[in-house]
TORKE-504211 format. One record per residue: x, y, z of N, C-alpha, C, O in turn; residue number from 1. Coordinates in nm, 2 decimals. Layout:
<sites>
<nc1 = X | nc2 = Y | nc3 = Z | cac1 = X | cac2 = Y | cac3 = Z | cc1 = X | cc2 = Y | cc3 = Z | oc1 = X | oc2 = Y | oc3 = Z | k = NUM>
...
</sites>
This chain:
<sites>
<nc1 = -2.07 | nc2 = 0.48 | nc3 = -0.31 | cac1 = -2.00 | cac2 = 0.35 | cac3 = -0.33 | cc1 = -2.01 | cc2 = 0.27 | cc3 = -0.20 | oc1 = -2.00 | oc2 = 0.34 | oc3 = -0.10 | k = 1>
<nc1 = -2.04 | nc2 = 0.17 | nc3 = -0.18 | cac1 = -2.07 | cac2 = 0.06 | cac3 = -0.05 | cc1 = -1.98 | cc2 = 0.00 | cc3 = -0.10 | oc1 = -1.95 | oc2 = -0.01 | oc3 = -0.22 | k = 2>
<nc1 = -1.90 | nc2 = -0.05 | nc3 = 0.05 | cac1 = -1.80 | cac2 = -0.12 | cac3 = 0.01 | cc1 = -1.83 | cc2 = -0.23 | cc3 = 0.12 | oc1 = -1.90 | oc2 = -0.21 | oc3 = 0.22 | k = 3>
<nc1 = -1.76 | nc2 = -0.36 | nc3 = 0.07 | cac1 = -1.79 | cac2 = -0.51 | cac3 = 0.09 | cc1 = -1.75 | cc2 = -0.47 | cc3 = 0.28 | oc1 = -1.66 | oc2 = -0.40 | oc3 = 0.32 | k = 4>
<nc1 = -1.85 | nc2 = -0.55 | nc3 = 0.35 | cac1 = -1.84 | cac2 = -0.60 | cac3 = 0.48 | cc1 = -1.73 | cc2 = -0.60 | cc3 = 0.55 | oc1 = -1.73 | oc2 = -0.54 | oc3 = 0.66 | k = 5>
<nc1 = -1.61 | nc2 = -0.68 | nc3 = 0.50 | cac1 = -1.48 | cac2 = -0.69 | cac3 = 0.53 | cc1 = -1.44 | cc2 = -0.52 | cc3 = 0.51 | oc1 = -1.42 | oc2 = -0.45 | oc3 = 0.61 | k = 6>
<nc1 = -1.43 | nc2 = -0.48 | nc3 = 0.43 | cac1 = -1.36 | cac2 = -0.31 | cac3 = 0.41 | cc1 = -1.43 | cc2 = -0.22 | cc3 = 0.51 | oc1 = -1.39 | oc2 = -0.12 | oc3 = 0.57 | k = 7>
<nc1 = -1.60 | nc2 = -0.30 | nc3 = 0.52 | cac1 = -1.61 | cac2 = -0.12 | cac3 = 0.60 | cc1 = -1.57 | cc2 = -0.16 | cc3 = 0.79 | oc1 = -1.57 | oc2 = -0.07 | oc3 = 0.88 | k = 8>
<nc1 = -1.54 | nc2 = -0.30 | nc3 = 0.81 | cac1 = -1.53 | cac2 = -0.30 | cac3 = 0.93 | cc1 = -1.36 | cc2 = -0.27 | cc3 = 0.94 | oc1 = -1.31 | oc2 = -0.22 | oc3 = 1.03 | k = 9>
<nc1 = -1.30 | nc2 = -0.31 | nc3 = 0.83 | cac1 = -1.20 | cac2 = -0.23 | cac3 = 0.86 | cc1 = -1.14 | cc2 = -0.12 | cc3 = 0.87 | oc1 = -1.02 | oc2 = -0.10 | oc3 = 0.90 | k = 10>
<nc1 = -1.25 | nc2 = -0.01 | nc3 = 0.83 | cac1 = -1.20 | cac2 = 0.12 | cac3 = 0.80 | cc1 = -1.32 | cc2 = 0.18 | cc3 = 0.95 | oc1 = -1.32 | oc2 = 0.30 | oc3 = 0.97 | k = 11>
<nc1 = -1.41 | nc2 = 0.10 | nc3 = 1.02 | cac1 = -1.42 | cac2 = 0.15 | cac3 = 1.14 | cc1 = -1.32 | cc2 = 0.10 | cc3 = 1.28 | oc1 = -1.31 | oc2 = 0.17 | oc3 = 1.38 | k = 12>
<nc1 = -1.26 | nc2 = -0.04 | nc3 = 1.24 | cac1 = -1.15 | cac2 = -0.05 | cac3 = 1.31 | cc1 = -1.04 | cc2 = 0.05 | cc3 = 1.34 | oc1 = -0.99 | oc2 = 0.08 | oc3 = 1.45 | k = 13>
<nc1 = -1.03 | nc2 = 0.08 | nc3 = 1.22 | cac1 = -0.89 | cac2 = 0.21 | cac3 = 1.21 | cc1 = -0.97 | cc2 = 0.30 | cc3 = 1.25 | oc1 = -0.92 | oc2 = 0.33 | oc3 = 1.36 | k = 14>
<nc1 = -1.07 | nc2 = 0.39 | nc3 = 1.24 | cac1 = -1.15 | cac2 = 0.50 | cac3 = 1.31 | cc1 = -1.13 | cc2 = 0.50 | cc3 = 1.43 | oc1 = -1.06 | oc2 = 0.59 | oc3 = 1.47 | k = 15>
<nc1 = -1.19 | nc2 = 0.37 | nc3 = 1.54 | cac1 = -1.15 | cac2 = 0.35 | cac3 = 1.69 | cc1 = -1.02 | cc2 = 0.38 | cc3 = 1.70 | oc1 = -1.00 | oc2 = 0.47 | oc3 = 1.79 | k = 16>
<nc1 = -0.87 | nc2 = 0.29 | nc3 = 1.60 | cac1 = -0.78 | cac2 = 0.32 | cac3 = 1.68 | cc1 = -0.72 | cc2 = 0.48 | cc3 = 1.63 | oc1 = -0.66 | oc2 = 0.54 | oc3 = 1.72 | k = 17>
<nc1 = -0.73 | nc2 = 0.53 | nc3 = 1.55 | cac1 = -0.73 | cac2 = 0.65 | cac3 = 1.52 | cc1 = -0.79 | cc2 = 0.80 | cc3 = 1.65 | oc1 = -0.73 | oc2 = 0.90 | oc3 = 1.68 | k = 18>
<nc1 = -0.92 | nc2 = 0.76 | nc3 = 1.69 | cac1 = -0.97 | cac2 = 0.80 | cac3 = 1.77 | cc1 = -0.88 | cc2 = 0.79 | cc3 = 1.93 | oc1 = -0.85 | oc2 = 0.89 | oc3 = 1.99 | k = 19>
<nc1 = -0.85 | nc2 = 0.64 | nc3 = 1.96 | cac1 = -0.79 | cac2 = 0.62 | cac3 = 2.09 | cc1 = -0.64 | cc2 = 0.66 | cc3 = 2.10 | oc1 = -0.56 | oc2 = 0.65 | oc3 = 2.19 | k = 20>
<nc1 = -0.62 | nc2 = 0.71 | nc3 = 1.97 | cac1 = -0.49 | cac2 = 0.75 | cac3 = 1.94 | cc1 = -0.48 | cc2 = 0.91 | cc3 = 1.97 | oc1 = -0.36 | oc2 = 0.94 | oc3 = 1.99 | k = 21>
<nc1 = -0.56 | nc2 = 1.01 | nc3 = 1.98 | cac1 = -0.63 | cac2 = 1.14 | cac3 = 1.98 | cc1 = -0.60 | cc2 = 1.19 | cc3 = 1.83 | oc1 = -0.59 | oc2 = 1.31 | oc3 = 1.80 | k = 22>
<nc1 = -0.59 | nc2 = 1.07 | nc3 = 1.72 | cac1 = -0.60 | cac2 = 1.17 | cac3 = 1.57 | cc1 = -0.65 | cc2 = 1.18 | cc3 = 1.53 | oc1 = -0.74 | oc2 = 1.09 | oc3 = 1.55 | k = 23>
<nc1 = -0.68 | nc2 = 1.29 | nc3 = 1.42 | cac1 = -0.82 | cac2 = 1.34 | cac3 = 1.37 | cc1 = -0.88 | cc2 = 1.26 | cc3 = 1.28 | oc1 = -0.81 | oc2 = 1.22 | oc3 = 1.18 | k = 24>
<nc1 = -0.97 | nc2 = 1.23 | nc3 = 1.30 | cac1 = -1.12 | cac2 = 1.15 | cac3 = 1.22 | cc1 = -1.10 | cc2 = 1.18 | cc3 = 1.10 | oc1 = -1.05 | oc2 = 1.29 | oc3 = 1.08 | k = 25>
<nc1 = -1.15 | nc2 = 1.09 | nc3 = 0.98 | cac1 = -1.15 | cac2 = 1.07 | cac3 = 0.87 | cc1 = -1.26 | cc2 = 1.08 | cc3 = 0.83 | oc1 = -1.35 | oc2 = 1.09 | oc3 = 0.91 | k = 26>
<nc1 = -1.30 | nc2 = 1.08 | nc3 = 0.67 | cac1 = -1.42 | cac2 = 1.07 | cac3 = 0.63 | cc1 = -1.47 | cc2 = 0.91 | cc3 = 0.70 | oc1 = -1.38 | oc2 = 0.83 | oc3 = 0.74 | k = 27>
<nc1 = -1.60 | nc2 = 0.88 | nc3 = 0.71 | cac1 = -1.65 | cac2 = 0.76 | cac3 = 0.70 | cc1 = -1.67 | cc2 = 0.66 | cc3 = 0.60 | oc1 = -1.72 | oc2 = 0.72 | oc3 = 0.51 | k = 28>
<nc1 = -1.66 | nc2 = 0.53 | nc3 = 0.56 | cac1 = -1.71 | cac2 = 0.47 | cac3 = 0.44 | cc1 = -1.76 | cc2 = 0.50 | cc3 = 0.37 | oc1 = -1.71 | oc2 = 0.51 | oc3 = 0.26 | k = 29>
<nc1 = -1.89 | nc2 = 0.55 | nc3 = 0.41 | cac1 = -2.00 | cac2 = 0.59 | cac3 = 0.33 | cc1 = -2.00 | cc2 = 0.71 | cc3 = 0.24 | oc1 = -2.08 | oc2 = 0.73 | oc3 = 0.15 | k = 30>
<nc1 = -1.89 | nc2 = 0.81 | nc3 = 0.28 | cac1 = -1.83 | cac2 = 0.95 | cac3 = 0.24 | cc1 = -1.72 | cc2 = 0.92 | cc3 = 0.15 | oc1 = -1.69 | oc2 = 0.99 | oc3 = 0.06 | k = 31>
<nc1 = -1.65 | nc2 = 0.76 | nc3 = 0.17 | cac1 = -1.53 | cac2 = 0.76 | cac3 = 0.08 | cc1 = -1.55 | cc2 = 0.72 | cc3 = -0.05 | oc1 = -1.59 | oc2 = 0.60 | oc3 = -0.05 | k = 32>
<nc1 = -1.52 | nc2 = 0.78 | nc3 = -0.18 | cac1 = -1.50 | cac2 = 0.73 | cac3 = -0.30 | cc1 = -1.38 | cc2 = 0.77 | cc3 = -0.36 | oc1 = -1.34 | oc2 = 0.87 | oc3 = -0.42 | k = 33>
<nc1 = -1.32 | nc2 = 0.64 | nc3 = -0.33 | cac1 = -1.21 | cac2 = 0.61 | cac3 = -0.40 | cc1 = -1.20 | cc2 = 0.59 | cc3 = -0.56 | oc1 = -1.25 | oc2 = 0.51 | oc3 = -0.64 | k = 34>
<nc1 = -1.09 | nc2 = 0.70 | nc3 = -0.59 | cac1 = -1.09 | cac2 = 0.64 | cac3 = -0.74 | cc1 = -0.96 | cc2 = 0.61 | cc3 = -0.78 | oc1 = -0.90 | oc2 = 0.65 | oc3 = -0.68 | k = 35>
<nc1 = -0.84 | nc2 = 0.55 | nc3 = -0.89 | cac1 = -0.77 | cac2 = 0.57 | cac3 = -0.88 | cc1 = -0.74 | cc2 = 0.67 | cc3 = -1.01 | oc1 = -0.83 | oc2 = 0.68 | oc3 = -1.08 | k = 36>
<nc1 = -0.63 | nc2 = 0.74 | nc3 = -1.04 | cac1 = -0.64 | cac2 = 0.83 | cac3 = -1.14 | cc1 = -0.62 | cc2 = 0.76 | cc3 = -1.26 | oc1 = -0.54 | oc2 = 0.68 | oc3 = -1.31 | k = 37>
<nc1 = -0.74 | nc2 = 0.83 | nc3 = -1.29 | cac1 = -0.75 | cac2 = 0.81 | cac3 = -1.46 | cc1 = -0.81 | cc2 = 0.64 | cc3 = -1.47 | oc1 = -0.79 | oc2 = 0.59 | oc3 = -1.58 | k = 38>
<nc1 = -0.87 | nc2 = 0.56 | nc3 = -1.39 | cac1 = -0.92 | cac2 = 0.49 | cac3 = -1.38 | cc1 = -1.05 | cc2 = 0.49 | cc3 = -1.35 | oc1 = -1.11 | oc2 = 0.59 | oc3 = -1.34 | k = 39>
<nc1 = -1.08 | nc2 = 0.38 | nc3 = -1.32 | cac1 = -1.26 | cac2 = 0.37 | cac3 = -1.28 | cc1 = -1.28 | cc2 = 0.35 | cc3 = -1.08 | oc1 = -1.18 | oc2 = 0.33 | oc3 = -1.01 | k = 40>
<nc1 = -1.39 | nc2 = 0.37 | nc3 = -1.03 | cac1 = -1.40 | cac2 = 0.35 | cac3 = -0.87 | cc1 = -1.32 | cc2 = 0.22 | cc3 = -0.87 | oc1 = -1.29 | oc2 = 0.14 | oc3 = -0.96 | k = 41>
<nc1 = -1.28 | nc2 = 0.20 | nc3 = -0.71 | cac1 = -1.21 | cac2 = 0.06 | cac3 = -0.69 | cc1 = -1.37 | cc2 = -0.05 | cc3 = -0.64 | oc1 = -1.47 | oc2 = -0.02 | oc3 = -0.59 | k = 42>
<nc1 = -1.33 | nc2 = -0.18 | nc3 = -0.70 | cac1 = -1.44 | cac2 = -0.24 | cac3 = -0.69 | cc1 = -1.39 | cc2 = -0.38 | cc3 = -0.68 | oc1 = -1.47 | oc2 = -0.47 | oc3 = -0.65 | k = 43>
<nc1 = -1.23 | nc2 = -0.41 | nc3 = -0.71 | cac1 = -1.14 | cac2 = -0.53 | cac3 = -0.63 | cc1 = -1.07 | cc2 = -0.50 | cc3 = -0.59 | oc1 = -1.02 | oc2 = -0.38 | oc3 = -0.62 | k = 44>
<nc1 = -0.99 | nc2 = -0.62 | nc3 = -0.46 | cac1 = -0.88 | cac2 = -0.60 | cac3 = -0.43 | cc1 = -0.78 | cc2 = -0.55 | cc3 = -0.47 | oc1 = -0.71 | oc2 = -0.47 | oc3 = -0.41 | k = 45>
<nc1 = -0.76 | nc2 = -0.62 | nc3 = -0.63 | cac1 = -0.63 | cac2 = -0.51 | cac3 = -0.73 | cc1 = -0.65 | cc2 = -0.39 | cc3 = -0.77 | oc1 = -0.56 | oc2 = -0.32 | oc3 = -0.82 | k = 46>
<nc1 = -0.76 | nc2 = -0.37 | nc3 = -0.75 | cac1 = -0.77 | cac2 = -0.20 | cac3 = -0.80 | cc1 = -0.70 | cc2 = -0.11 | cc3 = -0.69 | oc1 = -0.69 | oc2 = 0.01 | oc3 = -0.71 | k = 47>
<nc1 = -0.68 | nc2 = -0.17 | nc3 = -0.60 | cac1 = -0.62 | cac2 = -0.10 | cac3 = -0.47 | cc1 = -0.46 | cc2 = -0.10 | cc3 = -0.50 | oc1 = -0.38 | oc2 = -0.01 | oc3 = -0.45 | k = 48>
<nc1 = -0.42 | nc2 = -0.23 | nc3 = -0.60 | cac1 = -0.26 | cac2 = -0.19 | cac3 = -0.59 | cc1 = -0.18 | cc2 = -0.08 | cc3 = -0.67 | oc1 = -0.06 | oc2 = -0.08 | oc3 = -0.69 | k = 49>
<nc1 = -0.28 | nc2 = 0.02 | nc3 = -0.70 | cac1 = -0.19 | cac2 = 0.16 | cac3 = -0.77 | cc1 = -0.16 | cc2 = 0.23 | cc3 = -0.64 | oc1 = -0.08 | oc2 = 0.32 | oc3 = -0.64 | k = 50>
<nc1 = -0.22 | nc2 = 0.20 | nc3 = -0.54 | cac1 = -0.26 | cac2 = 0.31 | cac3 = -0.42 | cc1 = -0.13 | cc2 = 0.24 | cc3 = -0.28 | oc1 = -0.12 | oc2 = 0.29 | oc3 = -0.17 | k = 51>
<nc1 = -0.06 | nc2 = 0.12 | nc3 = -0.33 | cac1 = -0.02 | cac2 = 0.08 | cac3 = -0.26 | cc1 = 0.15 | cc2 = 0.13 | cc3 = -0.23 | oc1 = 0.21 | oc2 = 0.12 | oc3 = -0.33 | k = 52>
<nc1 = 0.21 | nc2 = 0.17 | nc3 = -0.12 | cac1 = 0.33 | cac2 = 0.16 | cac3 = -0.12 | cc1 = 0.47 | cc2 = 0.03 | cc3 = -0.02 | oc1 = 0.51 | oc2 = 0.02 | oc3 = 0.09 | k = 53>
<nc1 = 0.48 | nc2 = -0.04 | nc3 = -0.11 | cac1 = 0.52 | cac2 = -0.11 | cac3 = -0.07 | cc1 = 0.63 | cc2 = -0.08 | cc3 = 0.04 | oc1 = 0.70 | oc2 = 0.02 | oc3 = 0.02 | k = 54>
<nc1 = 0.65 | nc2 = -0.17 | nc3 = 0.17 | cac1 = 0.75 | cac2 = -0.09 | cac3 = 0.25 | cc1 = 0.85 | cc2 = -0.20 | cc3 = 0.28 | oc1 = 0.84 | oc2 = -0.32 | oc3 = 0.28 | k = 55>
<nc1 = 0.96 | nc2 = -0.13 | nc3 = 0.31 | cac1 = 1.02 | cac2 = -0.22 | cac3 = 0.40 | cc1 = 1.19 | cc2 = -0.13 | cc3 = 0.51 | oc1 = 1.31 | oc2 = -0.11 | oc3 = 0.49 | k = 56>
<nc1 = 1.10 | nc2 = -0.12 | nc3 = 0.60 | cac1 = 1.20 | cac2 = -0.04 | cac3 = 0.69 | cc1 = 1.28 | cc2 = -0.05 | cc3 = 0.81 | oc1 = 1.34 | oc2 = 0.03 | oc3 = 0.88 | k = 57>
<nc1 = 1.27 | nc2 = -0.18 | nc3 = 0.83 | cac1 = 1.32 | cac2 = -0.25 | cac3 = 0.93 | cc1 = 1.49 | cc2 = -0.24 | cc3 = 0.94 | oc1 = 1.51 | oc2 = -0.29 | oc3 = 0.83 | k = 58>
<nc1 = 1.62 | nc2 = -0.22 | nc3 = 1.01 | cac1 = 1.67 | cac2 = -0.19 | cac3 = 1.03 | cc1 = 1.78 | cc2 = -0.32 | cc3 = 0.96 | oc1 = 1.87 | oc2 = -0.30 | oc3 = 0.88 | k = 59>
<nc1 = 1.75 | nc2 = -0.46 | nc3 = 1.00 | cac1 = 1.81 | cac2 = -0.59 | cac3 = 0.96 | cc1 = 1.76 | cc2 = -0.64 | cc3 = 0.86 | oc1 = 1.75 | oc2 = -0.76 | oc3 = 0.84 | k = 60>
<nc1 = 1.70 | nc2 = -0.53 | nc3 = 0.74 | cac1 = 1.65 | cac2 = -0.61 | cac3 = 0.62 | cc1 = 1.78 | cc2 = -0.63 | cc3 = 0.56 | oc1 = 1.87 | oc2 = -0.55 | oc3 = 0.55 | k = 61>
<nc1 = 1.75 | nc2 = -0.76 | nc3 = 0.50 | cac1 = 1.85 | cac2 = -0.77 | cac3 = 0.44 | cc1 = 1.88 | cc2 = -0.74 | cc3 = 0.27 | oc1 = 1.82 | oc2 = -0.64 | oc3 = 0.23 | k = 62>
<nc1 = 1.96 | nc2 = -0.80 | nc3 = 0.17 | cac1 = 1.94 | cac2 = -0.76 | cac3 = 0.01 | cc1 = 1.83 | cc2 = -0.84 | cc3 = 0.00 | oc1 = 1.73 | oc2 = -0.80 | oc3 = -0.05 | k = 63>
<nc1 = 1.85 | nc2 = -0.99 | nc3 = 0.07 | cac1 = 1.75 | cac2 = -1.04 | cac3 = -0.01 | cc1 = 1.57 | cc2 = -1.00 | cc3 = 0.01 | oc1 = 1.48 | oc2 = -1.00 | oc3 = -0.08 | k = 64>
<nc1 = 1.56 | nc2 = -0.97 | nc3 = 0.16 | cac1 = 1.44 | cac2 = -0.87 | cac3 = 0.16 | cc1 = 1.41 | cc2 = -0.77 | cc3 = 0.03 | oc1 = 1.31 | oc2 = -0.78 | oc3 = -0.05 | k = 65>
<nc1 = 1.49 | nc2 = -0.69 | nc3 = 0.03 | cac1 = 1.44 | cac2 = -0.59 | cac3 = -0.06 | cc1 = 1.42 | cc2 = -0.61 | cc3 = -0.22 | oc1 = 1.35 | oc2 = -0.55 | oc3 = -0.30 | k = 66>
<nc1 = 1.52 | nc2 = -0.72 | nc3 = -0.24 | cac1 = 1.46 | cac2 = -0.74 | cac3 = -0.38 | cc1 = 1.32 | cc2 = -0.84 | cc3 = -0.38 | oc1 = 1.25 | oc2 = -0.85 | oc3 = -0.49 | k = 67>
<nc1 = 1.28 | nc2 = -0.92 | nc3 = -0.27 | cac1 = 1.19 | cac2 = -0.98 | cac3 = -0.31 | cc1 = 1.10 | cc2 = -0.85 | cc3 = -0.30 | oc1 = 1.04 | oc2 = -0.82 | oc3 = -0.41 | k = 68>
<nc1 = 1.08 | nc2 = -0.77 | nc3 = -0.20 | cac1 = 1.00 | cac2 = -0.68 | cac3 = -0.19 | cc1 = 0.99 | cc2 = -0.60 | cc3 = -0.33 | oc1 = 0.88 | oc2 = -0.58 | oc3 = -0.38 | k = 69>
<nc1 = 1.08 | nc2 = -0.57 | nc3 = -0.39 | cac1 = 1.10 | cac2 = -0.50 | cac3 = -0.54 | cc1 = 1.01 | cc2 = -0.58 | cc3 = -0.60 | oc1 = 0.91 | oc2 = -0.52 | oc3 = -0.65 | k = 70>
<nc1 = 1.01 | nc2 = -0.72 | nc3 = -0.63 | cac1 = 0.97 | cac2 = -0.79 | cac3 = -0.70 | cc1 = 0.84 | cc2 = -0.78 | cc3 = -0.65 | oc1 = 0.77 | oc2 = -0.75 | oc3 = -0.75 | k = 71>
<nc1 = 0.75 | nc2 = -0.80 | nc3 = -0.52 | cac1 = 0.65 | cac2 = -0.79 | cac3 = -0.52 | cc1 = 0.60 | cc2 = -0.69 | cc3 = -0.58 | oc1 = 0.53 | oc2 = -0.72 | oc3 = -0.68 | k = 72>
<nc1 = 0.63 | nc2 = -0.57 | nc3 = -0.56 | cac1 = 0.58 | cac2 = -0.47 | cac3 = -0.59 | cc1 = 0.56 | cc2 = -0.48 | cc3 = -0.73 | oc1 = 0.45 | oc2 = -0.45 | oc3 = -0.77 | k = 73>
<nc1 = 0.64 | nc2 = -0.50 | nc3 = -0.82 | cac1 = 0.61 | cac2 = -0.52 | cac3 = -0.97 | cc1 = 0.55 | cc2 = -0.64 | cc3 = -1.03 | oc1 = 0.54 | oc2 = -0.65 | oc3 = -1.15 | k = 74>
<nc1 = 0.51 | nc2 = -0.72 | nc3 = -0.94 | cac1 = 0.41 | cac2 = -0.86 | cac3 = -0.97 | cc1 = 0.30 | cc2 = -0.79 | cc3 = -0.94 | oc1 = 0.21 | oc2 = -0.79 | oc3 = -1.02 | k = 75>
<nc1 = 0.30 | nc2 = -0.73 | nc3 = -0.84 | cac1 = 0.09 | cac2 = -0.67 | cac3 = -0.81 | cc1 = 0.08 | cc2 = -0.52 | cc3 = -0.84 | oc1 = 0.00 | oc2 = -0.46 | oc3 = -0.78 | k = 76>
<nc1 = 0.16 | nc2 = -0.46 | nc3 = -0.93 | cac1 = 0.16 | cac2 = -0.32 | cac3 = -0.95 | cc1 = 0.11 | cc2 = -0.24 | cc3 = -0.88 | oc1 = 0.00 | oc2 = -0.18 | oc3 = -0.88 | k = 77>
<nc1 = 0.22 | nc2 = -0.25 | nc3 = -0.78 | cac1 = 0.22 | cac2 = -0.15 | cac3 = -0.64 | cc1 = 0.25 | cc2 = -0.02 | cc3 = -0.67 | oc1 = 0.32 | oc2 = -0.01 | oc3 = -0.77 | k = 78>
<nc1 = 0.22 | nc2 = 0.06 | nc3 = -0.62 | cac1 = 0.26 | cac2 = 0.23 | cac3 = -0.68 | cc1 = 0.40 | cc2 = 0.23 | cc3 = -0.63 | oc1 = 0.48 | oc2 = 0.24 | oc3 = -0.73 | k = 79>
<nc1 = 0.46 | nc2 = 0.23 | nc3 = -0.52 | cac1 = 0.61 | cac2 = 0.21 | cac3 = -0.49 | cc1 = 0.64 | cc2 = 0.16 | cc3 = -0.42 | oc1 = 0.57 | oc2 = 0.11 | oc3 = -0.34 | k = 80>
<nc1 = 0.80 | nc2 = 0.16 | nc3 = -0.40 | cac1 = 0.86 | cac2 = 0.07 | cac3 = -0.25 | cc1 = 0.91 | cc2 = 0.19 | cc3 = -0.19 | oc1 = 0.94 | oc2 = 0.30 | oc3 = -0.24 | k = 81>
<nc1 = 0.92 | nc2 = 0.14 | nc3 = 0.00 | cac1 = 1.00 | cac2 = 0.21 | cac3 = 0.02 | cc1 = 1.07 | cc2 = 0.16 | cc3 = 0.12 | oc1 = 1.01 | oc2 = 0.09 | oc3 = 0.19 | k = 82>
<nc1 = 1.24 | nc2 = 0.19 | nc3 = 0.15 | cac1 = 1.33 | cac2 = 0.13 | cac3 = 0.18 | cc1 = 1.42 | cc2 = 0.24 | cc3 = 0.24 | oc1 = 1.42 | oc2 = 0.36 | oc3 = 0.21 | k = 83>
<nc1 = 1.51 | nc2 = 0.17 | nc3 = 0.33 | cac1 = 1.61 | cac2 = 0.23 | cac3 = 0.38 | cc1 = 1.73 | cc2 = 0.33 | cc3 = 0.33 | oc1 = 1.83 | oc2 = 0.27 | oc3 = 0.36 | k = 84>
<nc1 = 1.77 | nc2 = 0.44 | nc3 = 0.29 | cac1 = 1.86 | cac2 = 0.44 | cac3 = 0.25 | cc1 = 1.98 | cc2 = 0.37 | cc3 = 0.18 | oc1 = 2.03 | oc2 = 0.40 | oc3 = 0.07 | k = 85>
<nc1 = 2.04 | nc2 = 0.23 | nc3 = 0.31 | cac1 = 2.09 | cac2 = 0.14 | cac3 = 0.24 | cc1 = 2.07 | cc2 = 0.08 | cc3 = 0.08 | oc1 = 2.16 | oc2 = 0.08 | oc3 = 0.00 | k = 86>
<nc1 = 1.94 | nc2 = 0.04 | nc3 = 0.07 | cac1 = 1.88 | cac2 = 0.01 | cac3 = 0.01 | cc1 = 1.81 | cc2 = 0.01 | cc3 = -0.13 | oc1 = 1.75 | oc2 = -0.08 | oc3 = -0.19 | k = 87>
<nc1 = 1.85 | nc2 = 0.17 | nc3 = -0.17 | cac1 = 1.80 | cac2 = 0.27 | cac3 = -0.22 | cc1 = 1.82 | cc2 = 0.18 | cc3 = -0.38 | oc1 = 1.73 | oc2 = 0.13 | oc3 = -0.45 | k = 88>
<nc1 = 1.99 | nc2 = 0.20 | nc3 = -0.40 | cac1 = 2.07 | cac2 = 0.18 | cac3 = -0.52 | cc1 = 1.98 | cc2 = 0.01 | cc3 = -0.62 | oc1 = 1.94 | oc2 = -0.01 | oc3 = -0.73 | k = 89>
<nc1 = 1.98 | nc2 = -0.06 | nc3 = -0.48 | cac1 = 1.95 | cac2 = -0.20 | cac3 = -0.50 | cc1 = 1.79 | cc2 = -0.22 | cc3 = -0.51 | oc1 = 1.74 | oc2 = -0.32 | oc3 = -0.55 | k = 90>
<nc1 = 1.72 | nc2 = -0.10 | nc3 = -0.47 | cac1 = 1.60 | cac2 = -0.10 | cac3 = -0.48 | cc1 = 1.54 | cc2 = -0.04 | cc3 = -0.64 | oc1 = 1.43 | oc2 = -0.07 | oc3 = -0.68 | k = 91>
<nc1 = 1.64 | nc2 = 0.04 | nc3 = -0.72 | cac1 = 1.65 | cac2 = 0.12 | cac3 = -0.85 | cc1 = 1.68 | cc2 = 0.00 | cc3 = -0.96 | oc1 = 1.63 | oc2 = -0.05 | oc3 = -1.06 | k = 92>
<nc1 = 1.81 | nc2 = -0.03 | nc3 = -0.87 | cac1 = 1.84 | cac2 = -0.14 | cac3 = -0.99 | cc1 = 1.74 | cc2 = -0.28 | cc3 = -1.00 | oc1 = 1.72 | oc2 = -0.33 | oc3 = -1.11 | k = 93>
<nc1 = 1.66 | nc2 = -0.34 | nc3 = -0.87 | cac1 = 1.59 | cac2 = -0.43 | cac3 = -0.91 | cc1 = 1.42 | cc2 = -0.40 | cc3 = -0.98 | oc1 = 1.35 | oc2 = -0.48 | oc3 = -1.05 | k = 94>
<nc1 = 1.39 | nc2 = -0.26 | nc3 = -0.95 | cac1 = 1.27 | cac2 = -0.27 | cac3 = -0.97 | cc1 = 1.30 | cc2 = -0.19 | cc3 = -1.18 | oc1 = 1.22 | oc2 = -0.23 | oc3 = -1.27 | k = 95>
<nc1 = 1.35 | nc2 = -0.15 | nc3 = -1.19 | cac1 = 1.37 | cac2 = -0.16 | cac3 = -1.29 | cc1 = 1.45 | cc2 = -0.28 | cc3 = -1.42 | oc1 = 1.47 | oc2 = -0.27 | oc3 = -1.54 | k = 96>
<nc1 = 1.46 | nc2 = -0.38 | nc3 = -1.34 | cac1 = 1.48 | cac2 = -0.52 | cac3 = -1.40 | cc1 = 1.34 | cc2 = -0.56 | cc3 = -1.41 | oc1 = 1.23 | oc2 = -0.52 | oc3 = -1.38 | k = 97>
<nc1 = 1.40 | nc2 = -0.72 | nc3 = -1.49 | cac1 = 1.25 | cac2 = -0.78 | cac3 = -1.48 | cc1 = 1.21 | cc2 = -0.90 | cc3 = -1.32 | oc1 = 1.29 | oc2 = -0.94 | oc3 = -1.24 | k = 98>
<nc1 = 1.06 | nc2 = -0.93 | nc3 = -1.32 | cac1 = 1.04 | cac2 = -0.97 | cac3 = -1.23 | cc1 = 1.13 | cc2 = -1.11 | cc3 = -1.16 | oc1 = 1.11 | oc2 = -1.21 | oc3 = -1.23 | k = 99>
<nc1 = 1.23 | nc2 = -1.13 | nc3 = -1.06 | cac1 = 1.30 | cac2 = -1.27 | cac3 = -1.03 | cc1 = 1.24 | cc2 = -1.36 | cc3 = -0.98 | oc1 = 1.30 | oc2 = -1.46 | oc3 = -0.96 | k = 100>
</sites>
């Protein structure tokens, strides 16, 4: 699978800093084929959003952060969120509503 210009310099970007980081090396581009399950290889942007977890861990997030975040996540069918503790109850109950 060859992946577009922009992807493979970013996945040698992250190699360098992975590297100057002393962590262990990854396959290369050219080794990686991504699939997602029970789907076909990724070949757009959105095919990336089952693989995605949405985050938000910041200390001073507030409600209204986390439900937009909920809501993103169910606008681009992100695989999940993930959130504070705090967070948790309000993150159940919005992502299981509909999108705000």
């Amino acid at each position: 699978m060859n992946l577009p210009a922009d992807l493979q310099q970013l996945v040698l970007k992250l190699t360098r800093e992975m590297d100057a980081l002393g962590l262990e090396p990854f396959e290369t581009s050219s080794q990686i084929q991504l699939e997602t399950p029970g789907a076909g290889a990724i070949e757009k942007p959105a095919d990336l959003a089952p693989w995605i977890e949405h985050t938000m861990l910041k200390p001073q997030a507030t409600r209204q952060d986390i439900v937009k975040l909920c809501n993103e996540a169910k606008q681009f069918g992100f695989h999940s969120v993930c959130v504070n503790p705090f967070g948790c109850s309000l993150s159940v109950n919005t992502v299981s509503s509909r999108v705000e």
